[in-house]
N, C-alpha and C positions, 0 to 999 in steps of 0.2 A: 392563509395560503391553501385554500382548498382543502380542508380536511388533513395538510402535510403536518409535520410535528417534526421542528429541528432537530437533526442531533448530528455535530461536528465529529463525532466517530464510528468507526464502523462496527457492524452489528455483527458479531460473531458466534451466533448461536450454532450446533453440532449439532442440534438435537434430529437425529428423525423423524419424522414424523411416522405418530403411532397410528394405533386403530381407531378409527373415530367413526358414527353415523356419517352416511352416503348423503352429500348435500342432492338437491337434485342440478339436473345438470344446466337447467339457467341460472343457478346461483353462480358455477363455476362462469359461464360467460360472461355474468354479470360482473365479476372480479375481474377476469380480464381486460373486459369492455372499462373500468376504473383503471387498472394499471395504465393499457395502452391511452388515454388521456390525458391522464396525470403526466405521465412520462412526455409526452406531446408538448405538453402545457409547461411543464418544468426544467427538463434536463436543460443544462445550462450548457452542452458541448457538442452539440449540432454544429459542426461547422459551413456546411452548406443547405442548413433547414433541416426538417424532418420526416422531407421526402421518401426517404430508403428505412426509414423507422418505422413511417405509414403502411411502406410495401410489408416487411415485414410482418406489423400488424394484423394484415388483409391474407399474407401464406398464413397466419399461425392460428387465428379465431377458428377455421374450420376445426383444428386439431383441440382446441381447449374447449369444443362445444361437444367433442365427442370422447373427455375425459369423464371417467364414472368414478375415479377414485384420486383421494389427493395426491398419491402417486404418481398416478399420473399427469395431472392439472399442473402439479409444481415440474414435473416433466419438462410441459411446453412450456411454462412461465419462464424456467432456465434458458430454455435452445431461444424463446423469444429474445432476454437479454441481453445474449451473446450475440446477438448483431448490431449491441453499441460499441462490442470489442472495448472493455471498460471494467479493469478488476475491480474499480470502486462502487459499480454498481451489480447487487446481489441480494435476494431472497433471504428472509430470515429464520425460513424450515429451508431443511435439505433431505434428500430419499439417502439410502445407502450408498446411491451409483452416482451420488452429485458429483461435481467437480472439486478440488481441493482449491479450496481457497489461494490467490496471489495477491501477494509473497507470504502468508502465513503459513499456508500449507505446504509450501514446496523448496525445498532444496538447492535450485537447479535454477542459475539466472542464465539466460543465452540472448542471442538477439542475429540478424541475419548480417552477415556482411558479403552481396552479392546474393551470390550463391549458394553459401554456405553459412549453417547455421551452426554457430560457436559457442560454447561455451564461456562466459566473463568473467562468473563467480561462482563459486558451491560453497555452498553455507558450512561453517568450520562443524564440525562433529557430528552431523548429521547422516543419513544410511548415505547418502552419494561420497563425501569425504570419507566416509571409514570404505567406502566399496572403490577409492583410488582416483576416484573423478578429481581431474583435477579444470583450471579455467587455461583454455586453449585450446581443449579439445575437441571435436567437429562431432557434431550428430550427422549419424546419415540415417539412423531406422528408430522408431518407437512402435512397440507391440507389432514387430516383425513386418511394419509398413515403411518404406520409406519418407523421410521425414519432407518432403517437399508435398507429399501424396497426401499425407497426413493431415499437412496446416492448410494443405486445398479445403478438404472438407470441413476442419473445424472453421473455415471462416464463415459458414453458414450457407444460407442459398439467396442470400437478398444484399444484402449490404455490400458495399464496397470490397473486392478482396484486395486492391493492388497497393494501398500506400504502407509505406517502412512498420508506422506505428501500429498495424492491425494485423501486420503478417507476425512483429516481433510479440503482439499477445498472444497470438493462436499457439506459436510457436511454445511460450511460457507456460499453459497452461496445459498443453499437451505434456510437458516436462513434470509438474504440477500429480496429472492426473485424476482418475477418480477413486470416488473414498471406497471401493470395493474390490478395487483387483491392486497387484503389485506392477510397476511400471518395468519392461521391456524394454533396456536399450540397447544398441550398437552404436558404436563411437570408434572413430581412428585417433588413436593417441601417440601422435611421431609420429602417423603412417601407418600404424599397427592398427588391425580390429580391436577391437575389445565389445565384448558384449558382458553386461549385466543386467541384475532385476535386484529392485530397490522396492524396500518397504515404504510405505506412508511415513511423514515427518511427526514427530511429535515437540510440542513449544511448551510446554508446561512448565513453566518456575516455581521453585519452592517461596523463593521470595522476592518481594518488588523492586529488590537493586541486590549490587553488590559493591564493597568499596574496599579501597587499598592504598598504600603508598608504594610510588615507587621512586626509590631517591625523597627526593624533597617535592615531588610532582603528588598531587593528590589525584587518584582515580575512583569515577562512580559509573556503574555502568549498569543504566536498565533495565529492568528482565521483563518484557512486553507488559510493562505494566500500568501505560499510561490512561489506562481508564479503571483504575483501583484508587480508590480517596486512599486506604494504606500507604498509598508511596509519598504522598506527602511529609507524614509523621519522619517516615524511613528518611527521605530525602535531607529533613531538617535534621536529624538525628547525625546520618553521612558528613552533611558539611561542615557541623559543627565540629565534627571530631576532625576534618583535615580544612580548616580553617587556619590554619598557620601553615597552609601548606605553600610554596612560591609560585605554584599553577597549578591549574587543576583542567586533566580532562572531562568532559563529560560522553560517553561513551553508549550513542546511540540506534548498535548494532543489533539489536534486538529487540526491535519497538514495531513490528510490521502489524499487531492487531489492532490499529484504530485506536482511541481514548478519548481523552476531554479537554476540552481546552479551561476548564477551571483547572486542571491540575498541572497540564502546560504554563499556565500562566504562574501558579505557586511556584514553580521552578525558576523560570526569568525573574522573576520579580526576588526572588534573595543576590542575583545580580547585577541591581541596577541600583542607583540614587535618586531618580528621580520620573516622574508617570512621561511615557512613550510608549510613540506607535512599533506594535511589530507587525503587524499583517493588514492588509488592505483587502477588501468583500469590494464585489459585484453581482448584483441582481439582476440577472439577466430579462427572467419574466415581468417585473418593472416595468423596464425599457421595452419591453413589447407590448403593454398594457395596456401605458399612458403615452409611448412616444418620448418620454424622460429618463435620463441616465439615471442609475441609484449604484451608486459606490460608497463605503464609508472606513474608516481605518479603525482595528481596536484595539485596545490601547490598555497597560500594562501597569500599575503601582508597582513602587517597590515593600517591600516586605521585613519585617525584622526574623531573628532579634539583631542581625545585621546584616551590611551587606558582602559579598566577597568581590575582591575590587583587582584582583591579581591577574595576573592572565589567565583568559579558558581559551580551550579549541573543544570544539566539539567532532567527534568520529561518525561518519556515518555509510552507509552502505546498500546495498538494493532491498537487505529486510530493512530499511528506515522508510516504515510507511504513514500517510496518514497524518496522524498527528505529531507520531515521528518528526517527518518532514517538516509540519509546521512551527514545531519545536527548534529544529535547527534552525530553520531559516528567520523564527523569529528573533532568536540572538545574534544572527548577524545582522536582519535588519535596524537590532537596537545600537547595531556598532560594539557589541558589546563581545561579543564569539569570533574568530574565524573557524573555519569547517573543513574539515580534511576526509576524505576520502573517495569514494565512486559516486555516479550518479547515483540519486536515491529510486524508491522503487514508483514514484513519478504520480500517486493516484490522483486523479481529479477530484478538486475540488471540497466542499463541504458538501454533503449528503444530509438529504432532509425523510424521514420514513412514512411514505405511503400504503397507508392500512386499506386490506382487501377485506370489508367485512364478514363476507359469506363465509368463506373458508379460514379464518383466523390468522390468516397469509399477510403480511408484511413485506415492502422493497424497498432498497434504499438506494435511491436515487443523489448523484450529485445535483444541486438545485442551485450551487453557489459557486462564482468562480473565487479563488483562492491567489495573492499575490504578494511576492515580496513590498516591502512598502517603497519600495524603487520603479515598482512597476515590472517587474521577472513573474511571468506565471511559476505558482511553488510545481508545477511537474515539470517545470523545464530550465528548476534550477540545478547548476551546477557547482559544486564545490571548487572554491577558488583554490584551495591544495589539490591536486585530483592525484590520485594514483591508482595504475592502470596495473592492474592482478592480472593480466595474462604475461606481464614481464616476470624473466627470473627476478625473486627478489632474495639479495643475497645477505647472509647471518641473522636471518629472521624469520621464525616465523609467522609471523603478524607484522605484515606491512605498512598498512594502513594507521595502528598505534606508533611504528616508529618513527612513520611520516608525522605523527600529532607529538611526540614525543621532543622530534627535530624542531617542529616548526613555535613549540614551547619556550626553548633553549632559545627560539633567536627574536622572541620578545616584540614581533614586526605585529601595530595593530590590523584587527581585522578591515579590510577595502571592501567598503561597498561597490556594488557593481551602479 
């Protein structure tokens, strides 16, 4: 694949980039001049060609031919990007001023409805939930701009600005923000101003799950750790002890940093009998190669020291990213889960890593489309329980468990779509 190097999760390094020798500055073009190719040749989500990718390209080489420092170079390689409008594709150095990571980084799910741009979800304990944010309420200002004004600019200078799906990223990751200043909002709550300023999020877990009973329900829930080989051991540990339990959630609300699909699959496979498809591949570059389709389905063993045969629902939410996502969807595609809760956080595809050599620079490109094995793209799957957090929901506060909790009790198996 051209120098690419698979890898089904996403790459979340933090790190800054430090002081390093001064490449000269055709190395840096020469990086570019590889990305803007690679990405040509690979991204699997071009929906009308790579025309508006090219123009980009052609605005942004001038700017990466007159970067002198990696500061800057990964500068343009960012703003480049961002004119796929695509949280799944992202540099694997960041400067101080980069963007925060979606949905890892950010708090704050919105999306536009008309006009107005709303609030859906705020992530439970996080600085927007302790600062009163709650899902309902309207942005109208970020960093004392008005928020229409705002997602003008972040949609870049080249790329399409008009369709739903690029205005509600702009919009997310203006929410998001960057890793060096505090985010600035205004918001009407009921009708009321409200203004605040929010810290950066922090996701750090102590450890790779956690597990409980409740009643006779067994719960395990996550801690963004599906690219840790650790959660396996954890995982076997967890179900072993709520193994007699009469159902079990699995509770996939804090999975938004990418992982592995060997440890996705460790997972399904202590709930299954027997080897099945859960996810369907498409290769897109293939088919523009040879002129031949290339799809193929992968497919799942089951696992001792047994299996759990009782009922699961799986919980999930807008931090269900990634492998998240393909985690849930591969348990219903096995027939084996129903999924209860909001759309998930929708990232495209599987991501392959294209190494910049000059500069030690790394991108991760999605290269693979991703599919229920029904044929549902995994970003445009929906949760067949859905529950909509901008309703009051009443003697609870966690709605989305009560909905998994209900829908446990009444023992209906999972419908495929």
């Amino acid at each position: 694949m051209r120098k690419l190097f698979c890898t089904l999760g996403l790459l979340l390094s933090t790190l800054c980039s430090k002081a390093a020798p001064t490449p000269p500055a055709s190395d840096y073009l020469a990086d570019f001049d590889t990305l803007a190719t690679e990405v040509t040749a690979n991204y699997a989500y071009f929906t009308d060609g790579p025309q508006h990718w090219q123009a980009a390209v052609a605005h942004y080489r001038p700017l990466a031919a007159k970067a002198r420092d990696q500061l800057a170079f990964i500068t343009v390689l960012e703003q480049l990007l961002e004119e796929l409008h695509d949280d799944h594709t992202q540099l694997n150095r960041n400067t101080p001023s980069s963007p925060r990571l979606v949905p890892s980084g950010t708090d704050l799910w919105a999306a536009w409805q008309g006009d107005t741009a709303r609030l859906v979800q705020v992530r439970p304990d996080s600085p927007a939930a302790k600062a009163g944010l709650q899902a309902g309420m309207v942005m109208t200002h970020i960093q004392g701009q008005p928020i229409a004004v705002a997602v003008a600019q972040k949609l870049g200078r080249v790329a399409p600005q008009t369709s739903q799906r690029a205005r509600d990223w702009a919009l997310r990751s203006l929410l998001a923000g960057r890793r060096d200043q505090p985010r600035q909002l205004r918001l009407l709550a009921d009708g009321k101003p409200l203004e605040v300023t929010l810290a950066g999020v922090s996701t750090q877990a102590s450890t790779p799950l956690s597990h409980k009973r409740i009643g006779s329900t067994g719960y395990i829930r996550l801690n963004n750790s599906l690219g840790k080989d650790a959660l396996i051991t954890a995982f076997d540990a967890a179900l072993a002890e709520l193994g007699d339990s009469q159902g079990l959630i699995l509770d996939l609300r804090d999975t938004p940093g990418g992982g592995n699909s060997k440890i996705a699959r460790a997972i399904m496979s202590r709930f299954i009998a027997v080897e099945a498809a859960y996810q369907r591949h498409d290769l897109p570059l293939e088919a523009q190669q040879t002129g031949i389709a290339r799809a193929w389905l992968e497919l799942v063993q089951p696992r001792g020291p047994f299996q759990y045969t009782r009922p699961l629902v799986v919980l999930v939410d807008h931090w269900t990213g990634s492998m998240g996502e393909g985690l849930a969807i591969g348990l219903h595609s096995l027939g084996r889960a129903q999924v209860v809760g909001t759309a998930m956080a929708g990232l495209l595809g599987a991501t392959y890593t294209i190494p910049l050599p000059q500069s030690g620079i790394s991108a991760n490109v999605p290269a693979e489309r991703l599919f229920h094995v029904r044929g549902t793209p995994r970003e445009d799957f929906q949760p067949p329980i859905r529950v909509d957090l901008t309703q009051p929901a009443s003697n609870t506060d966690d709605p989305i468990l009560a909905a998994g909790l209900r829908e446990l009790a009444s023992h209906r198996p999972a419908q495929l779509p």
